[in-house]
C-alpha positions as a Markdown table, in Angstrom:
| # | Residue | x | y | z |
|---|---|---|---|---|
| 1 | Unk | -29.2 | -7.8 | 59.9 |
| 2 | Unk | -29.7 | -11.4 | 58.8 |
| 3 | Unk | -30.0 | -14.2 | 61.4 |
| 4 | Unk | -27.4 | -17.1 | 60.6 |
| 5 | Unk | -29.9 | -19.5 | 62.7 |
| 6 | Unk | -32.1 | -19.8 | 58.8 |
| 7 | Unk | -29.0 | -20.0 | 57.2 |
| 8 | Unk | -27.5 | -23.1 | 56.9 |
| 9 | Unk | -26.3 | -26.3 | 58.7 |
| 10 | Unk | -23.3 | -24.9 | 59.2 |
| 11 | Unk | -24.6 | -22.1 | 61.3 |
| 12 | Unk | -26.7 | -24.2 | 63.2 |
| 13 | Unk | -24.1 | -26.2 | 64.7 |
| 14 | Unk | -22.3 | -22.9 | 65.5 |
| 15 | Unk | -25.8 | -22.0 | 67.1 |
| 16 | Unk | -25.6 | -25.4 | 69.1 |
| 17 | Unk | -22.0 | -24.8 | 70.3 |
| 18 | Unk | -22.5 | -21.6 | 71.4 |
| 19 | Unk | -25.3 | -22.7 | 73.6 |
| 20 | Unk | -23.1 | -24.4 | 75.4 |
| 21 | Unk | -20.6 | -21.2 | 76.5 |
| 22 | Unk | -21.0 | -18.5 | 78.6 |
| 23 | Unk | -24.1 | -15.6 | 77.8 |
| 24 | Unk | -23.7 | -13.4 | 80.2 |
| 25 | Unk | -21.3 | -11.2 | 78.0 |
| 26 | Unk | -23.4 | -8.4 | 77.3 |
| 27 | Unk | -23.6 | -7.8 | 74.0 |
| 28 | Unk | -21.5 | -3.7 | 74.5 |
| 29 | Unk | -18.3 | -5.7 | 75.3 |
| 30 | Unk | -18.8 | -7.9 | 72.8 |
| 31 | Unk | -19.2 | -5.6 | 70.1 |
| 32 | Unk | -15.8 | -3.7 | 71.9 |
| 33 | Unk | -13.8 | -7.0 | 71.5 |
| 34 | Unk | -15.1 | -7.1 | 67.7 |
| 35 | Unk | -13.0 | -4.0 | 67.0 |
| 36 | Unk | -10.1 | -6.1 | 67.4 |
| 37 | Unk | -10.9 | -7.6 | 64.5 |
| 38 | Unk | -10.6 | -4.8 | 61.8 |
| 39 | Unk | -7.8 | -2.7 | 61.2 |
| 40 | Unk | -8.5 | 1.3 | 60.7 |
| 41 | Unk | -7.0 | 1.8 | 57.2 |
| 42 | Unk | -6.0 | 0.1 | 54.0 |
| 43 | Unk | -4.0 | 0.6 | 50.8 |
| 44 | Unk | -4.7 | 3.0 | 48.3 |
| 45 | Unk | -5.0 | 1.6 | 45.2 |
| 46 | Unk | -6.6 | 2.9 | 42.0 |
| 47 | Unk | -8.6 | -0.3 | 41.7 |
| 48 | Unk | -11.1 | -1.7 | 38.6 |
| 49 | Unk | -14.8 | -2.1 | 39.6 |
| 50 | Unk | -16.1 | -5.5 | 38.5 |
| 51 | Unk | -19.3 | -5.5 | 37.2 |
| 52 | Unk | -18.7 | -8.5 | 35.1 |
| 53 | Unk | -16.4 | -11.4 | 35.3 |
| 54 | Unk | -14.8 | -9.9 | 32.5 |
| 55 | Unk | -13.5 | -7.3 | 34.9 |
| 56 | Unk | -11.1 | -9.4 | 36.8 |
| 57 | Unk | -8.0 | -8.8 | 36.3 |
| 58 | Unk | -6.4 | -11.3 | 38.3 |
| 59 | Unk | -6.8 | -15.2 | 37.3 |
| 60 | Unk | -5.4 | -18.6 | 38.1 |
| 61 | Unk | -5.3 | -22.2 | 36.8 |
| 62 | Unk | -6.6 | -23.6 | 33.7 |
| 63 | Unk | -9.7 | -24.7 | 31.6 |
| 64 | Unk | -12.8 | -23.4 | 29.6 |
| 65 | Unk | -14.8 | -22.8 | 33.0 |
| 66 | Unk | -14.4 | -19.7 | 35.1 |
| 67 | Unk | -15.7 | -19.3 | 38.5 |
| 68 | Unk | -14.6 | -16.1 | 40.9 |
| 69 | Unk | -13.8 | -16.0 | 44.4 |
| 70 | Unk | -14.3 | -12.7 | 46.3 |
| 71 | Unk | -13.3 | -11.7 | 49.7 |
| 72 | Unk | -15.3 | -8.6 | 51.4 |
| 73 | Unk | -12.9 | -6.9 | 54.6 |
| 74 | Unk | -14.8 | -4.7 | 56.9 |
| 75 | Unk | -12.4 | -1.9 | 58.9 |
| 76 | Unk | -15.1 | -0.5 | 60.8 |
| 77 | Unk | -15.5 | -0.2 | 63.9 |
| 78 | Unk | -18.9 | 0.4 | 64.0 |
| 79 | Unk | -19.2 | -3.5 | 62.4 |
| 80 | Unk | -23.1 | -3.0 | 62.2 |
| 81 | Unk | -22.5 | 0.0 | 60.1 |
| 82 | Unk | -19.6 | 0.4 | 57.9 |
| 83 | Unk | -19.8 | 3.0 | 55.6 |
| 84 | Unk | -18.8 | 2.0 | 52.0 |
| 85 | Unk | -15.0 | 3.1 | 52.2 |
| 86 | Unk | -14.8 | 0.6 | 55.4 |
| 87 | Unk | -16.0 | -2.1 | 52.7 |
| 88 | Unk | -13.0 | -3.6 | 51.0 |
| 89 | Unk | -14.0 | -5.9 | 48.3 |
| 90 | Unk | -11.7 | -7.9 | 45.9 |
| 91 | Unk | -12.5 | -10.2 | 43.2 |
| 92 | Unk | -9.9 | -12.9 | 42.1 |
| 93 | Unk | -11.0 | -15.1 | 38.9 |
| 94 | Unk | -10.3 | -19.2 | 38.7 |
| 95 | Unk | -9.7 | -21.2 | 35.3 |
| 96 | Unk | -10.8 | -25.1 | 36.0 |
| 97 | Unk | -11.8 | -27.7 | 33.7 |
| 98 | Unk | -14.0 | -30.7 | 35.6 |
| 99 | Unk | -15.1 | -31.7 | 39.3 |
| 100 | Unk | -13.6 | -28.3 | 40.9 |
| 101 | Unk | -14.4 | -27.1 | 44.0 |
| 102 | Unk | -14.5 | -23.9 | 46.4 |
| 103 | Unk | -11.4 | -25.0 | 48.5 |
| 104 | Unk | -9.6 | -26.0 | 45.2 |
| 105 | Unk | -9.9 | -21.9 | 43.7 |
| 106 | Unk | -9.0 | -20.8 | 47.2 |
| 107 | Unk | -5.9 | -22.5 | 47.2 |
| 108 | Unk | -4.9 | -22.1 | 43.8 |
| 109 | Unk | -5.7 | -18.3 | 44.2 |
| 110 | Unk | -3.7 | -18.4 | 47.2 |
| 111 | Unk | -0.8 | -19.6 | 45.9 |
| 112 | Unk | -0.8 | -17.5 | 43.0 |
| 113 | Unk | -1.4 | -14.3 | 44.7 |
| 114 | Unk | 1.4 | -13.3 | 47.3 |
| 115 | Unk | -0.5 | -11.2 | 48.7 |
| 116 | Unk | -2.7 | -13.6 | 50.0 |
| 117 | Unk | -3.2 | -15.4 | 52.9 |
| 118 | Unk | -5.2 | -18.1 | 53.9 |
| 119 | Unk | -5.9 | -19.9 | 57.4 |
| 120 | Unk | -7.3 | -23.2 | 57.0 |
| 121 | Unk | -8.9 | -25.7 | 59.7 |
| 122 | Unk | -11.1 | -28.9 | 59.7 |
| 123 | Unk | -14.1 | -28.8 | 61.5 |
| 124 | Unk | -17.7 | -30.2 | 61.1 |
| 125 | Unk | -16.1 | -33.5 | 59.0 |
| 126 | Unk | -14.7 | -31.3 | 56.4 |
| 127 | Unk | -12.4 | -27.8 | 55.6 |
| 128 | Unk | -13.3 | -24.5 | 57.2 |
| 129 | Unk | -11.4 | -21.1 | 56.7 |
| 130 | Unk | -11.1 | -19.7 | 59.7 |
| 131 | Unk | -9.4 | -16.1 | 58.0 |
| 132 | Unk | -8.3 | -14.1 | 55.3 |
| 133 | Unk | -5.2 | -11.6 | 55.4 |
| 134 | Unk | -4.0 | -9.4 | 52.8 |
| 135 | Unk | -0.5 | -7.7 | 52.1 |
| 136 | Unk | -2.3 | -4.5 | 51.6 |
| 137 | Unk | 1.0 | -2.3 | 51.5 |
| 138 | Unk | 2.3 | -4.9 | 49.0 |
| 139 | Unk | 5.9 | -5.1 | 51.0 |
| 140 | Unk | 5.8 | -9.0 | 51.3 |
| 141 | Unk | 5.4 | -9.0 | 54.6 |
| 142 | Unk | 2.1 | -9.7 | 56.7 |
| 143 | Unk | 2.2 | -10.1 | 60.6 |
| 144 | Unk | -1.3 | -10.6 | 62.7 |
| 145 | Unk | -1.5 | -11.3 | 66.0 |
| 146 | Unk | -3.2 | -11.9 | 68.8 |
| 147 | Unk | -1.9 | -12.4 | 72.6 |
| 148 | Unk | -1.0 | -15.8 | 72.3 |
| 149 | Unk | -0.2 | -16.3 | 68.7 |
| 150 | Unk | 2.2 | -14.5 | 65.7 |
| 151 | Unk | 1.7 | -15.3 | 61.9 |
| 152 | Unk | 4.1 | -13.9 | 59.6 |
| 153 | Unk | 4.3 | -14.5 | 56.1 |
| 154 | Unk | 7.0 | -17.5 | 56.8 |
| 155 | Unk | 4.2 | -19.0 | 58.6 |
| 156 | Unk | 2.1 | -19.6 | 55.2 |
| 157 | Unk | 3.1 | -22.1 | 52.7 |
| 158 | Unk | 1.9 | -21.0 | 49.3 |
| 159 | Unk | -0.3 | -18.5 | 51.2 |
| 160 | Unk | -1.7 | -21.3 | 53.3 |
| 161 | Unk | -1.6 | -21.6 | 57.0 |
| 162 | Unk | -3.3 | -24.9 | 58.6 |
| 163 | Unk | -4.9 | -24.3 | 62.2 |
| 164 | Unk | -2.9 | -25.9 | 64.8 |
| 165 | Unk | -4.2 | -27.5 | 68.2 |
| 166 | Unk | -4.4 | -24.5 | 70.7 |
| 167 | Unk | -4.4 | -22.1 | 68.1 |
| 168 | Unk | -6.5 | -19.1 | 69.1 |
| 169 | Unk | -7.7 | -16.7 | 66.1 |
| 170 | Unk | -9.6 | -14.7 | 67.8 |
| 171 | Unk | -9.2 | -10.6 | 68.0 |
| 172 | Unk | -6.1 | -10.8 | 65.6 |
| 173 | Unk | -5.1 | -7.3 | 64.2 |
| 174 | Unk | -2.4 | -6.7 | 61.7 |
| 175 | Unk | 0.9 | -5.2 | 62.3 |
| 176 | Unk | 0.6 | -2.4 | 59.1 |
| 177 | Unk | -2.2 | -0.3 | 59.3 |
| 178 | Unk | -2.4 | -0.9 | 55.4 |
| 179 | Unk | -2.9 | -4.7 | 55.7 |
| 180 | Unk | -6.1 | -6.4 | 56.3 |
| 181 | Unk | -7.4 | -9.4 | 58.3 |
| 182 | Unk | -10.6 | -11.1 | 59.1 |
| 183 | Unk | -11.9 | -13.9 | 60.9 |
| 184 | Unk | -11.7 | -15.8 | 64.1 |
| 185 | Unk | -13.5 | -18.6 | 65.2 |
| 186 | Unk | -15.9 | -18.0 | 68.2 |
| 187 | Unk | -15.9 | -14.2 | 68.9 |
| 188 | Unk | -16.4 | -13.8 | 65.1 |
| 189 | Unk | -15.0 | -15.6 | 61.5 |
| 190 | Unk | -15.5 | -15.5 | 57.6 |
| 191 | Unk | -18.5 | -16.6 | 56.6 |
| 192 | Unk | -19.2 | -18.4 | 53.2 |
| 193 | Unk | -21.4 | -17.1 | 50.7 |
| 194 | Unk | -22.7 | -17.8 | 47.3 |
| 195 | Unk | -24.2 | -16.0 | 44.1 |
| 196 | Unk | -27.8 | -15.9 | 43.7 |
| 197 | Unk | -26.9 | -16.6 | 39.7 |
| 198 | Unk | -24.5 | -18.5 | 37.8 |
| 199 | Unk | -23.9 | -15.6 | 35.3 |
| 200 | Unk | -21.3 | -13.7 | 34.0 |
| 201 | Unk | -22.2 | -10.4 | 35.9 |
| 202 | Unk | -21.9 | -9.7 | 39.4 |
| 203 | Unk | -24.8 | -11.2 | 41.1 |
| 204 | Unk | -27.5 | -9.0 | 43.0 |
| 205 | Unk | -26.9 | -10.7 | 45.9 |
| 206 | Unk | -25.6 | -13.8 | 47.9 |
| 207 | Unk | -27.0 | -16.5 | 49.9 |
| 208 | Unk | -25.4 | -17.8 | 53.4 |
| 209 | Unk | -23.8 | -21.2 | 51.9 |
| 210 | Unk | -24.9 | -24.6 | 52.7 |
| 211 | Unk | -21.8 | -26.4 | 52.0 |
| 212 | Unk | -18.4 | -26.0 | 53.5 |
| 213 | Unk | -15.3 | -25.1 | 51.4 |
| 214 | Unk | -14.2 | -28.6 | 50.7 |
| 215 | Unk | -17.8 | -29.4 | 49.7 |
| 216 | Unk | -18.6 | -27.2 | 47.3 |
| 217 | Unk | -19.0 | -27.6 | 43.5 |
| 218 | Unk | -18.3 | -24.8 | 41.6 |
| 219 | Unk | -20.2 | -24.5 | 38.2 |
| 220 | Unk | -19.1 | -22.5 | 35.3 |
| 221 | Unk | -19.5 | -18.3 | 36.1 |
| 222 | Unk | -20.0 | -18.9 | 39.4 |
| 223 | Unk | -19.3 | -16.6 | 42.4 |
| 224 | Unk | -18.2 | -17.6 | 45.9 |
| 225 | Unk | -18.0 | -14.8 | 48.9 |
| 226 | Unk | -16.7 | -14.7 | 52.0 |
| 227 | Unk | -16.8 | -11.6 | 54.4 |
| 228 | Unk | -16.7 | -10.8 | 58.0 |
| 229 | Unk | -19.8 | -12.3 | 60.5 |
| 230 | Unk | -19.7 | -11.7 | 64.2 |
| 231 | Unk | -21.1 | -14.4 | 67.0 |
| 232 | Unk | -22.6 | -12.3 | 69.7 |
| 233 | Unk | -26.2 | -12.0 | 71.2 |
| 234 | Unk | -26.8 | -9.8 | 67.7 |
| 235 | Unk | -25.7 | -13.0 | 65.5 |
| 236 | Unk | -24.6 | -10.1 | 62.6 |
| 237 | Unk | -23.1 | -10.7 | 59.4 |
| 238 | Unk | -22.0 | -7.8 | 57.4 |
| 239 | Unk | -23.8 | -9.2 | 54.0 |
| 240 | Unk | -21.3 | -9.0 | 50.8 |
| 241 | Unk | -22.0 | -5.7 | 49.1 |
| 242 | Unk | -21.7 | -6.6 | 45.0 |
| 243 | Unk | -21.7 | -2.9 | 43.8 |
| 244 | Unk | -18.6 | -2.4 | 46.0 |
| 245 | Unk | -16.6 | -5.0 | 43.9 |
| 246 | Unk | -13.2 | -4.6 | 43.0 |
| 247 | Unk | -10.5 | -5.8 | 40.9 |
| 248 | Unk | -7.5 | -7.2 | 43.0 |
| 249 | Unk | -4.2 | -6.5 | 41.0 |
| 250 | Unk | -2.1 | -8.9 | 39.0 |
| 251 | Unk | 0.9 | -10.1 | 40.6 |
């Protein structure tokens, strides 16, 4: 368990908001409403393990520098303690040639992949992602919900969907069982993570970011994460697990 309070800036004002809400939500129904979040299976796949950024399979753009972006899904419901084949980890890899940063791969990526999608939203004076889904079944179709709002893949445009006033991400699930979603905005969200090392092998670990999307610069080898934090009483983030790294396919 990490606490996001040593973080970063980011979760600091996060910190401050939620000081500002409603605590007496004890933290049992909070982890309840959490399971919302995750969805119980997703597709089999013989995938590559990356150990290297030689190992990704799946690249984008242009250029003699190389940077990765992976994204770590947790289907647990358990969130505190996923066991490794509740871990779904995916690597994508980003070609750029000057002055690129970590909202420019995630786009790019984005609209590469179809089986990507992307939920974007402005907050703190710059870009925050407020979730990643994935067409894990690969039919072309994604559909996550909540009670008050439907996304389908029409909703993306080139696997980007920007937050609209009123929007509520919270407890989304998937339609498919084999698709995956996570994120939210104040019951829990993606949180942004970086490489310890600029190096072409798979870092050890990853350190909360400092910067948002928008404001990070990427340099050559480097490696961005995102995976799934909560906001509760317990202030838990499910840390990026490098040895659980995968290869996501070539489309």
């Amino acid at each position: 368990m990490r606490s996001l309070l040593s973080k970063s800036f980011i979760a600091l004002l996060f910190i401050g908001f939620l000081a500002s809400c409603n605590e007496d939500t004890s933290i049992l129904a909070e982890m309840e409403d959490l399971k919302t979040n995750t969805t119980p299976l997703v597709v089999n796949e013989n995938l590559q393990s990356v150990n290297s950024i030689n190992d990704i399979q799946n690249w984008t753009g242009t250029g003699n520098n190389r940077s990765a972006l992976t994204i770590q899904w947790v289907t647990a419901s358990d969130i505190e303690n996923p066991t490794d084949d509740e871990i779904h980890f995916l690597a994508w890899g980003y070609r750029w040639a000057s002055g690129a940063t970590g909202i420019d791969m995630v786009k790019a990526i984005a609209k590469k992949d179809t089986r990507l999608y992307v939920i974007l939203g402005n907050n703190f004076g710059g870009v925050t992602i407020k979730g990643f889904g994935y067409d894990g079944n690969n039919d072309g179709k994604i559909k996550i919900s909540n009670s008050s709002l439907t996304l389908t893949e029409k909703d993306f445009v080139n696997g980007i969907y920007q937050e609209k006033n009123g929007d509520n991400l919270d407890g989304m699930k998937t339609s498919s069982p084999e698709d995956l979603w996570m994120g939210g905005w104040y019951e829990a969200y993606a949180s942004y993570w970086l490489g310890w090392t600029d190096t072409t092998t798979v870092p050890d670990g990853f350190d909360y970011s400092q910067y948002l999307v928008d404001q990070r610069s990427l340099a050559n080898n480097s490696w961005d994460a995102w995976t799934f934090s909560t906001i509760n009483s317990a202030e838990y983030n499910v840390d990026p697990r490098p040895e659980l790294l995968k290869a996501a396919p070539n489309n």
